[in-house]
N, C-alpha and C positions, 0 to 999 in steps of 0.2 A: 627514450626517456619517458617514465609513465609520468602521468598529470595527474597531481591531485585537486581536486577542487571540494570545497566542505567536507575535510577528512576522510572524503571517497579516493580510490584511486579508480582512474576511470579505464577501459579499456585499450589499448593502442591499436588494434586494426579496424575499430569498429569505425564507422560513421563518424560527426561529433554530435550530428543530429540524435544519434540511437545512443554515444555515451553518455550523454548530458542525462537519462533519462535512470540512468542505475542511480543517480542522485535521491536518497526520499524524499518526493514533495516538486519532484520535475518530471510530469508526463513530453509525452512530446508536442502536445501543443506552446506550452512553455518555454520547451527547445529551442523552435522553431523561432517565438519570442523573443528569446535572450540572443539567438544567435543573428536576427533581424536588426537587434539595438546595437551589439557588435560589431554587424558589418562584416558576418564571416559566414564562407558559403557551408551550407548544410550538407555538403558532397563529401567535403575534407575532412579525409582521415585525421584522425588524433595524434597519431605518431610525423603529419606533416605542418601540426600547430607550432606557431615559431616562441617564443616565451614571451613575444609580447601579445600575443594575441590571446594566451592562455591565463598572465597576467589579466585582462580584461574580462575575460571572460567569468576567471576567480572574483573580482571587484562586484562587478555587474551581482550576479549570484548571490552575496552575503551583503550587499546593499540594500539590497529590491527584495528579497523573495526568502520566505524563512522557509528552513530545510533540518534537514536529517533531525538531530538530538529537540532542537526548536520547536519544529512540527512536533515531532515524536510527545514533547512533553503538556504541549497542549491540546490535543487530541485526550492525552489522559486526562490531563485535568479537567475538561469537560464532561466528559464521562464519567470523572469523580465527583464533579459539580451536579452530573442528574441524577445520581445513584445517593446525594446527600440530601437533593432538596425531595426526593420520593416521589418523583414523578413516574409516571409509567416509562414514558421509554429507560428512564434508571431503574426502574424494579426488570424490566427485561433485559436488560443487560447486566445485572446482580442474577439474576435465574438462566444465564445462560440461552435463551431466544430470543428470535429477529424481532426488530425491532420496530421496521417499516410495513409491518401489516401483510405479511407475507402467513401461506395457510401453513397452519401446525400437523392438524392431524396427519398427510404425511407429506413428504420432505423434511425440508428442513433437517437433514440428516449431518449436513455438514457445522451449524450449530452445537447441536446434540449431542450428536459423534454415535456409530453404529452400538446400539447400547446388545441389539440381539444378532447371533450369530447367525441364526436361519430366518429365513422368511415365512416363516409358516405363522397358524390363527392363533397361535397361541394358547392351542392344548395342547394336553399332553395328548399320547395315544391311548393311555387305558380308557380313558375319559369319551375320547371318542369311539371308543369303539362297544359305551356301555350303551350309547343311545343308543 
Protein backbone atom coordinates (compact mmCIF):
# COMPACT_ATOMS: atom_id res chain seq x y z
CA UNK A 1 0.00 0.00 0.00
CA UNK A 2 1.77 3.34 -0.90
CA UNK A 3 1.55 6.25 1.84
CA UNK A 4 0.75 9.47 1.12
CA UNK A 5 1.63 12.11 3.28
CA UNK A 6 1.16 16.08 2.16
CA UNK A 7 0.04 14.88 -1.34
CA UNK A 8 3.40 13.13 -1.72
CA UNK A 9 3.40 9.52 -2.19
CA UNK A 10 6.31 8.29 -0.56
CA UNK A 11 8.47 5.44 -1.52
CA UNK A 12 7.70 1.77 -0.21
CA UNK A 13 11.06 0.03 0.01
CA UNK A 14 12.98 2.93 1.10
CA UNK A 15 13.77 3.74 4.77
CA UNK A 16 10.99 5.88 6.45
CA UNK A 17 13.90 7.86 7.56
CA UNK A 18 15.02 8.56 3.81
CA UNK A 19 11.00 8.73 2.54
CA UNK A 20 10.11 11.26 4.84
CA UNK A 21 12.63 13.39 3.14
CA UNK A 22 11.01 13.37 -0.79
CA UNK A 23 8.59 15.61 1.37
CA UNK A 24 9.53 19.56 0.31
CA UNK A 25 10.50 21.18 3.32
CA UNK A 26 11.64 17.74 5.26
CA UNK A 27 15.51 17.08 5.08
CA UNK A 28 16.56 14.39 7.23
CA UNK A 29 17.25 16.15 10.11
CA UNK A 30 13.57 16.83 10.38
CA UNK A 31 12.99 13.06 9.67
CA UNK A 32 14.72 12.06 12.33
CA UNK A 33 12.42 14.78 14.37
CA UNK A 34 9.12 13.81 13.47
CA UNK A 35 9.84 10.26 13.62
CA UNK A 36 11.47 10.73 17.33
CA UNK A 37 7.90 12.66 18.46
CA UNK A 38 6.16 9.38 16.87
CA UNK A 39 7.83 6.98 18.34
CA UNK A 40 8.73 5.13 15.17
CA UNK A 41 12.10 3.43 14.49
CA UNK A 42 13.98 5.17 11.64
CA UNK A 43 15.11 1.49 10.45
CA UNK A 44 11.33 0.70 9.27
CA UNK A 45 10.56 0.28 5.93
CA UNK A 46 7.54 2.19 4.68
CA UNK A 47 5.71 -0.66 3.11
CA UNK A 48 6.02 -2.27 7.14
CA UNK A 49 4.09 1.09 8.51
CA UNK A 50 0.76 -0.08 10.05
CA UNK A 51 -2.05 2.66 9.24
CA UNK A 52 -1.80 3.76 12.46
CA UNK A 53 1.38 4.80 12.65
CA UNK A 54 1.30 6.46 9.11
CA UNK A 55 -2.01 8.15 10.34
CA UNK A 56 0.36 9.85 12.89
CA UNK A 57 2.84 10.53 11.29
CA UNK A 58 0.44 12.36 8.42
CA UNK A 59 -1.04 14.55 11.79
CA UNK A 60 2.37 15.21 13.07
CA UNK A 61 3.49 16.61 9.45
CA UNK A 62 0.62 19.06 8.49
CA UNK A 63 0.34 20.22 12.29
CA UNK A 64 3.96 21.17 13.05
CA UNK A 65 5.72 21.85 9.93
CA UNK A 66 4.70 23.62 6.66
CA UNK A 67 5.67 21.71 3.43
CA UNK A 68 5.28 21.10 -0.16
CA UNK A 69 2.55 23.91 -2.02
CA UNK A 70 3.08 26.04 1.72
CA UNK A 71 6.73 26.33 1.60
CA UNK A 72 6.79 26.49 -1.98
CA UNK A 73 4.57 29.63 -1.91
CA UNK A 74 6.28 31.52 0.68
CA UNK A 75 9.74 31.21 -0.39
CA UNK A 76 8.12 33.02 -3.57
CA UNK A 77 6.56 35.45 -1.80
CA UNK A 78 9.58 36.68 -0.24
CA UNK A 79 11.45 36.81 -3.11
CA UNK A 80 8.62 38.83 -4.38
CA UNK A 81 8.72 40.93 -1.42
CA UNK A 82 12.70 41.77 -2.05
CA UNK A 83 12.47 42.19 -5.78
CA UNK A 84 9.42 44.91 -4.85
CA UNK A 85 10.79 46.68 -1.94
CA UNK A 86 14.53 47.08 -4.39
CA UNK A 87 16.70 45.87 -2.43
CA UNK A 88 19.80 44.42 -3.68
CA UNK A 89 19.44 40.89 -2.86
CA UNK A 90 15.95 41.53 -5.06
CA UNK A 91 17.59 43.41 -7.82
CA UNK A 92 19.96 40.04 -7.90
CA UNK A 93 17.45 37.83 -8.06
CA UNK A 94 15.46 40.02 -10.83
CA UNK A 95 19.16 39.91 -12.93
CA UNK A 96 19.43 36.41 -12.45
CA UNK A 97 22.86 36.20 -9.90
CA UNK A 98 23.87 34.94 -6.59
CA UNK A 99 22.86 36.54 -4.19
CA UNK A 100 25.15 35.64 -1.19
CA UNK A 101 28.28 37.43 -2.22
CA UNK A 102 29.60 34.79 -4.18
CA UNK A 103 32.45 35.91 -7.09
CA UNK A 104 30.96 36.74 -10.71
CA UNK A 105 33.64 37.13 -12.93
CA UNK A 106 33.97 33.35 -13.16
CA UNK A 107 31.67 30.74 -11.99
CA UNK A 108 28.79 31.26 -11.16
CA UNK A 109 27.76 29.39 -14.39
CA UNK A 110 25.03 27.44 -12.87
CA UNK A 111 23.12 30.92 -12.38
CA UNK A 112 23.88 32.21 -15.64
CA UNK A 113 23.56 29.22 -17.55
CA UNK A 114 26.54 28.44 -20.18
CA UNK A 115 25.88 31.44 -22.36
CA UNK A 116 29.44 30.52 -24.56
CA UNK A 117 29.89 27.27 -26.23
CA UNK A 118 33.83 27.23 -26.30
CA UNK A 119 36.20 28.44 -23.72
CA UNK A 120 38.36 30.37 -25.48
CA UNK A 121 39.48 34.69 -24.90
CA UNK A 122 36.91 35.67 -26.84
CA UNK A 123 38.48 36.64 -30.23
CA UNK A 124 37.89 35.83 -33.04
CA UNK A 125 40.92 34.22 -34.99
CA UNK A 126 41.48 36.93 -37.84
CA UNK A 127 41.75 39.20 -35.06
CA UNK A 128 44.42 37.30 -33.57
CA UNK A 129 46.28 36.49 -35.89
CA UNK A 130 46.54 40.41 -37.07
CA UNK A 131 48.54 41.28 -34.01
Amino acid sequence: MAVRIAGVTIPNEKRVEISLTYIYGIGLTKSKEILGVAKISPDKRVKDLTDDEANVLRTIIEKQYKVEGDLRREVLGNIKRLKEIGCYRGTRHTKGLPCRGQRTKTNNRTLRGNKRSTSGSGRSKAAAQKT
